[in-house]
C-alpha positions as CSV (number, residue, x, y, z in Angstrom):
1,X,0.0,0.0,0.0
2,X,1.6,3.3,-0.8
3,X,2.1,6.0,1.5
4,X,-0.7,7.9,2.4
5,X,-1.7,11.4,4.6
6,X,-4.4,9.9,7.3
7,X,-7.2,12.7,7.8
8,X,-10.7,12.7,8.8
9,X,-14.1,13.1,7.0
10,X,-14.4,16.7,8.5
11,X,-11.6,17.4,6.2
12,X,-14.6,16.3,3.1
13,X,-17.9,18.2,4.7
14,X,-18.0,21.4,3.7
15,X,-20.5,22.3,7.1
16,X,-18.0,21.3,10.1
17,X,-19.7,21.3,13.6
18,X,-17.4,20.8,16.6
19,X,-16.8,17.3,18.0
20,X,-17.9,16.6,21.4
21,X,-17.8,12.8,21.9
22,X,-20.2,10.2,21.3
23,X,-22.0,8.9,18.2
24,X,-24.6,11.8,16.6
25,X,-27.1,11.2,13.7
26,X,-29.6,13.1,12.0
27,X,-33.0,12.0,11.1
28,X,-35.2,12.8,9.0
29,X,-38.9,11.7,8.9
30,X,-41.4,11.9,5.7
31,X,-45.6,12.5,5.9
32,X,-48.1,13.2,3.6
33,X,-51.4,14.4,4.5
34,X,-50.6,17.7,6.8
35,X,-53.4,19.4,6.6
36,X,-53.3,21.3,9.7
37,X,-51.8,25.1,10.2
38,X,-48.2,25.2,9.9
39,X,-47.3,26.9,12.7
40,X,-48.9,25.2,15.0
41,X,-47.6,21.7,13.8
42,X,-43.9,23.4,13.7
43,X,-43.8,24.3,16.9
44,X,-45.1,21.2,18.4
45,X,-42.2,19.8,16.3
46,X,-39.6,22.4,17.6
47,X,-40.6,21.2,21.5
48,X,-39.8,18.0,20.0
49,X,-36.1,18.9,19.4
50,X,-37.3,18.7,15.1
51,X,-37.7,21.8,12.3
52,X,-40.8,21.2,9.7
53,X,-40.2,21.8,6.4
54,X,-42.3,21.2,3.5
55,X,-41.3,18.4,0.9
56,X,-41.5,19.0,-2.7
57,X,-40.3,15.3,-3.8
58,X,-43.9,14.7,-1.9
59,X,-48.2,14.8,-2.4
60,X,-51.2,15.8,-0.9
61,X,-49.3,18.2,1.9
62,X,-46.3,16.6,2.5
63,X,-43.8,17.6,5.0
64,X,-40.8,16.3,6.8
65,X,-39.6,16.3,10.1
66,X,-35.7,17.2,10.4
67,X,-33.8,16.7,13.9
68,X,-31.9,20.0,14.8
69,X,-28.7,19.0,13.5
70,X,-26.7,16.1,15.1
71,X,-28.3,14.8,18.2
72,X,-26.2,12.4,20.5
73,X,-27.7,8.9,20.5
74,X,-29.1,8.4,24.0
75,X,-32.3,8.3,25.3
76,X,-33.0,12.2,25.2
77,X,-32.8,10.9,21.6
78,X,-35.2,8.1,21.8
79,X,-37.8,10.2,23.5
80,X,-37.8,12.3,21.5
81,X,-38.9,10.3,18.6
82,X,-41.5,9.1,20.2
83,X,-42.8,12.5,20.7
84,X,-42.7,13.3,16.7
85,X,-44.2,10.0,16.5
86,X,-47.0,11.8,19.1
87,X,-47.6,13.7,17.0
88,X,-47.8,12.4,14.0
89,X,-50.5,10.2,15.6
90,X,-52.3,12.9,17.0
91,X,-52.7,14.8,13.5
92,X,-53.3,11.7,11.9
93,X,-50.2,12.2,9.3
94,X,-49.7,9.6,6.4
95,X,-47.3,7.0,5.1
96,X,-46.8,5.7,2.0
97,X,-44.4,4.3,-0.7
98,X,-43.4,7.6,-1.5
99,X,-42.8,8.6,2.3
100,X,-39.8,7.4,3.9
101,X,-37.1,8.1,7.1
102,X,-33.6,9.1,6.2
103,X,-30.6,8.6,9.3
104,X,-27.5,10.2,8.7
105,X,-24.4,8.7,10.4
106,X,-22.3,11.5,11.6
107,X,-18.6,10.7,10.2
108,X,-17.3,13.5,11.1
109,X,-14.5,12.4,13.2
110,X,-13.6,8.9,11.6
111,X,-11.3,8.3,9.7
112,X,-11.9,7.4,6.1
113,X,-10.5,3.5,6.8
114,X,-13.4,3.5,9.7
115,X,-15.5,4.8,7.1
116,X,-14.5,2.0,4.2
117,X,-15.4,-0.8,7.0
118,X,-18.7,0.8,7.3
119,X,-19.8,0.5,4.2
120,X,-17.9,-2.7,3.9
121,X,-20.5,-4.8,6.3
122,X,-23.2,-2.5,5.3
123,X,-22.7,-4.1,1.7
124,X,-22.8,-7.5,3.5
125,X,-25.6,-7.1,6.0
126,X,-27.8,-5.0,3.3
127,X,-30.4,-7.8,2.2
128,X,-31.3,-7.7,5.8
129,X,-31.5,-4.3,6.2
130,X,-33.8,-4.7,3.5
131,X,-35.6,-7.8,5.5
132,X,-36.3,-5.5,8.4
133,X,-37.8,-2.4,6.3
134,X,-40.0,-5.0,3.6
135,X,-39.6,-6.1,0.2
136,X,-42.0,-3.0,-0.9
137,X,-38.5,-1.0,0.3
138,X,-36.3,-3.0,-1.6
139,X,-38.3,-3.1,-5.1
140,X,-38.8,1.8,-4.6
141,X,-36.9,3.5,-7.0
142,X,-35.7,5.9,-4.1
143,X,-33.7,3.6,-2.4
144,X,-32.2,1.0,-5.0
145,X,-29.6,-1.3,-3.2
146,X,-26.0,-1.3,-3.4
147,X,-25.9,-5.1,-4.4
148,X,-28.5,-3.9,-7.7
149,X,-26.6,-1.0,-8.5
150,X,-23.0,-1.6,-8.5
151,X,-22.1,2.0,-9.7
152,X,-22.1,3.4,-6.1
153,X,-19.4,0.9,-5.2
154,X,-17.4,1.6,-8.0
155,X,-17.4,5.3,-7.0
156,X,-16.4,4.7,-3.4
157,X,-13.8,2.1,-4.5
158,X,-12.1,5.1,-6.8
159,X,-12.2,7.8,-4.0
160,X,-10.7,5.5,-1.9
161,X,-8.2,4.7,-4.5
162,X,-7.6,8.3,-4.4
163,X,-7.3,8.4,-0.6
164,X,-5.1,5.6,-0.7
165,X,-2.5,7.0,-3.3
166,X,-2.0,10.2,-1.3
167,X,-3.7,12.4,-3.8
168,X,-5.6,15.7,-3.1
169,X,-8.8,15.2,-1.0
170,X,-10.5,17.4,-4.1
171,X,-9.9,14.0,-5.9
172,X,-11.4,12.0,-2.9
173,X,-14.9,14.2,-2.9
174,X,-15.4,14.3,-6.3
175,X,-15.3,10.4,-7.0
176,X,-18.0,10.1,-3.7
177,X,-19.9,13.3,-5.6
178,X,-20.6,10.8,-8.6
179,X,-22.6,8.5,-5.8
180,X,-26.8,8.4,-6.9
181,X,-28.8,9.7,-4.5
182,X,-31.2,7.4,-4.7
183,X,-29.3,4.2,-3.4
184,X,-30.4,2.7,-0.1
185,X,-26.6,4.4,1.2
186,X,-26.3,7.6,0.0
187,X,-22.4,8.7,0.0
188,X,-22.6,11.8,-1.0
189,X,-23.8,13.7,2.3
190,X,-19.6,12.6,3.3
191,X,-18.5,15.7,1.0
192,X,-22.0,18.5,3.0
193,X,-22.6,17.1,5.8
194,X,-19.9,14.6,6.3
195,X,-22.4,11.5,7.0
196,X,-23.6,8.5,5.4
197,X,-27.0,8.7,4.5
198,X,-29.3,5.3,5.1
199,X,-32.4,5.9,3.2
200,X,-33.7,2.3,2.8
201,X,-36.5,2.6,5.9
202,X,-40.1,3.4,5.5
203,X,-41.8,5.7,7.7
204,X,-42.5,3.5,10.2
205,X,-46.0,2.8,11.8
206,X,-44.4,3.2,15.3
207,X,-42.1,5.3,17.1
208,X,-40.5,2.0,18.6
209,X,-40.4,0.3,15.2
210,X,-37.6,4.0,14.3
211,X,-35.9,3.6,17.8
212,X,-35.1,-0.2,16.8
213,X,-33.6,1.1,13.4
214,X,-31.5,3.6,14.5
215,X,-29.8,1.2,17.0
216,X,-29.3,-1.2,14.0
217,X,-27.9,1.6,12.2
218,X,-25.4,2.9,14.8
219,X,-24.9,-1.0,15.4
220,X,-23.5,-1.2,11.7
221,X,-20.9,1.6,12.6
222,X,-20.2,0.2,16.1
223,X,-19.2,-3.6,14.5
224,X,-17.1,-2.3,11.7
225,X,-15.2,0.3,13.9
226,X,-14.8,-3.0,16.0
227,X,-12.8,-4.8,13.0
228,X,-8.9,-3.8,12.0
229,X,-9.8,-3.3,8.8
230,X,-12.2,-4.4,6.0
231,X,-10.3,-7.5,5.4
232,X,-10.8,-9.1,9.1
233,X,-14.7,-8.2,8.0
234,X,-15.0,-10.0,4.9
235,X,-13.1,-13.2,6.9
236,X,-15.6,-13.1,9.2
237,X,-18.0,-12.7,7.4
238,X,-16.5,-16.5,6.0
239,X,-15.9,-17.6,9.1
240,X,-19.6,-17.3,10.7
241,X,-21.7,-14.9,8.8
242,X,-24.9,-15.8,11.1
243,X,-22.7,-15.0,14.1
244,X,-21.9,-11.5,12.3
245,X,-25.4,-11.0,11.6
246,X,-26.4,-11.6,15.1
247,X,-23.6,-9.1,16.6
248,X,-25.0,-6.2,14.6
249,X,-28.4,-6.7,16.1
250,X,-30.4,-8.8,13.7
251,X,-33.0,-11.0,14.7
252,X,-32.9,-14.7,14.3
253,X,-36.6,-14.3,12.3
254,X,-34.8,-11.6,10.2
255,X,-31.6,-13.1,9.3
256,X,-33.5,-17.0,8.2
257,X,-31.7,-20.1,8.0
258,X,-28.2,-20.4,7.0
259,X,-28.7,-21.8,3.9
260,X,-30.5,-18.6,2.6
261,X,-27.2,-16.5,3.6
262,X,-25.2,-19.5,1.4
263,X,-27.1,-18.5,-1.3
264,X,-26.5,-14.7,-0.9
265,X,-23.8,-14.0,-2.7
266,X,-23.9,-10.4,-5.1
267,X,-23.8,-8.7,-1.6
268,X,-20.3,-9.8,-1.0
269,X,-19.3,-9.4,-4.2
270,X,-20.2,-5.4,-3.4
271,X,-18.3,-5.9,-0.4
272,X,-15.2,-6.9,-1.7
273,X,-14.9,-4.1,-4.2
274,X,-15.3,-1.2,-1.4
275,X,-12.8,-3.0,0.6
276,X,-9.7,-2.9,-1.4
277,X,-6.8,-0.8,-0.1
278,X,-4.5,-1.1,-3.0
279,X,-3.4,2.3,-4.7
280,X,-4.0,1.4,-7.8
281,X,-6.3,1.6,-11.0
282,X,-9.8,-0.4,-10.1
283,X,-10.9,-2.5,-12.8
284,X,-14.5,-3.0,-10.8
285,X,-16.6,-4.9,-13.3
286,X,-13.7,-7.6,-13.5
287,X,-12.9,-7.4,-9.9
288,X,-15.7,-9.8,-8.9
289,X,-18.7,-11.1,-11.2
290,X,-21.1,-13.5,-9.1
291,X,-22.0,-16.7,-10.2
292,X,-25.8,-16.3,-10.9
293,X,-27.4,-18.4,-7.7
294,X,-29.6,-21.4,-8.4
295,X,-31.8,-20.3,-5.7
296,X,-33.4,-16.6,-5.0
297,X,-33.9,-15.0,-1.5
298,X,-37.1,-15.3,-0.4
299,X,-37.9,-11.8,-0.4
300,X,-37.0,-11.4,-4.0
301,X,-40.3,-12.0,-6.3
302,X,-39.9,-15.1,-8.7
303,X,-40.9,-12.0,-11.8
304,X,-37.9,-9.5,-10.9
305,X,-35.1,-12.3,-11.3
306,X,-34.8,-12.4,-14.8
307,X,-34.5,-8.3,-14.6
308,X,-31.6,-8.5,-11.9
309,X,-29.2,-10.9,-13.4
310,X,-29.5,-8.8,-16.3
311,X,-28.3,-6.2,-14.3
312,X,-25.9,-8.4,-12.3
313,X,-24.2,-8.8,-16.1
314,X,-23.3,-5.7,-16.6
315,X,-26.1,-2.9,-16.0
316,X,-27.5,-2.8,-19.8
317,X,-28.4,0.4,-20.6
318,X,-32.2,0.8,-22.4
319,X,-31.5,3.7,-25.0
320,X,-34.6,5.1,-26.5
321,X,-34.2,5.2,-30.3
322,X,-34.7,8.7,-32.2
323,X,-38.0,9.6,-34.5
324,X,-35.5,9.6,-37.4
325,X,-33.6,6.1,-36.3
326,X,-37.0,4.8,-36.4
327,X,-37.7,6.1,-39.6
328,X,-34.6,5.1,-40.7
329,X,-35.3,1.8,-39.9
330,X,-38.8,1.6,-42.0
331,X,-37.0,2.9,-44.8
332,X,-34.6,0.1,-44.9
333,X,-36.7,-2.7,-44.3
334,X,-38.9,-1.6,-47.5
């Protein structure tokens, strides 16, 4: 591995906030239907530690409540998402497909290696993730999975390339600027905000239900911290993947018989291209291709198989033809 200046993400976010221990997040939670007066529902929001703000990206009165920057994970925390939830009982908000609850992970002060074995057993726990928020969650267009979309990892595999080869940390945030925004891990908020976005979750029926998922969150960054580096993950991940599993937080009716995570195997593929440390050009479409399973997951319906090895193959582009290739194509076959 070639020499390499070690720095933090702060050194990426472009809005810095001072570091006072302890793991901080941001949340923010989507509803439809607000059709009370503003001001009343914002500051019922503000005494619970949230700012309103209206959502264009949503229908029929949407809105969004936003924590008040980082907030320490703690109880205080934990209350007080119970008390949006309160209230978005009391007002009888909606949710929907198109309504959904976004956690940043403050990164702040990690390193970018801490942050490459977060997203390394992120790629290998996501099908779970998935498990726990529904298959509805895994088939929206807002929050595509890593292991569907390879494009995300290719761009964090070249930033950290970047990283790695002791270039300019311009380099670094424009590779993780090329990230979608609509990936169940959104990237991108490493270079603003200087967290990792987790936008897979639904808006939950219960406040208990969003208390649960942001432990299993800051569980994800808790484990990988715990590993040397993304190597020791991926081992073991080989060595007892169900044991793994269970040490994030994940249920035994959640993570389903071992032979189901035998058969799981584009999620590690994921996982071992955003865990390479080698300075050095990525080729990421050669670095792993996964041997199509001969059985699917469960939560993966029998009609969208066909569709995903096509885009396990190589993500074929659909290009609409022009009027005049169209026309061209009459012409000739008169």
């Amino acid at each position: 591995m070639s020499g390499h200046d070690v720095y933090k993400v702060r050194e990426l976010a472009s809005q810095r906030h001072p570091h006072v221990g302890g793991q901080r997040v941001g949340i923010e939670i989507e509803c439809e239907g607000a059709r009370i007066d503003w001001d009343i529902l914002a500051d019922e929001a503000d005494a619970c530690g949230f700012r309103l703000e209206s959502d264009h990206s949503l229908r029929n009165d949407g809105i969004e409540f936003v924590s008040q920057g980082p907030t320490l994970v703690n109880n205080a925390l934990y209350d007080s998402l119970l008390s949006v939830y309160d209230l978005i009982d009391c007002h009888g908000l909606e949710s929907n497909a198109r309504t959904g609850i976004h956690v940043h992970l403050d990164m702040q002060n990690n390193t970018l290696e801490q942050v490459q074995r977060i997203v390394t057993l992120y790629c290998l726990v996501e099908p779970w993730l998935y498990r726990v928020c529904g298959p509805e969650r895994e088939e929206n267009i807002y929050c595509v999975p890593w292991y569907r979309s390879w494009t995300d990892a290719e761009s964090f595999a070249k930033a950290m390339e970047h990283y790695y080869n002791g270039d300019s940390s311009g380099y670094v945030r424009q590779r993780i600027s090329e990230a979608c925004k609509y990936a169940g891990l959104f990237i991108q908020p490493l270079r603003t905000f200087g967290t990792l976005e987790f936008r897979m979750a639904p808006t939950f029926k219960t406040g208990e239900e969003l208390v649960s998922w942001v432990r299993l969150v800051v569980a994800i960054g808790d484990v990988a911290k715990s590993f040397a580096s993304p190597e020791e993950i991926l081992e073991a991940w080989d060595t007892d993947a169900h044991a793994l599993l269970e040490r994030v937080g994940f249920t035994s009716d959640i993570i389903g018989p071992i032979d189901i995570i035998a058969q799981i195997t584009d999620c590690y593929g994921v996982a071992e291209i955003v865990a390479r440390q080698e300075a050095e050009v990525l080729d990421w479409k050669q670095a792993y291709v996964p041997e199509p399973p001969q059985e699917r997951r469960p939560i993966i319906p029998d009609e969208r198989v066909a569709e995903m090895l096509r885009s396990w193959q190589g993500n074929v582009t659909r290009v609409t033809p022009t009027q005049e290739a169209i026309q061209d194509s009459i012409e000739e076959s008169i």
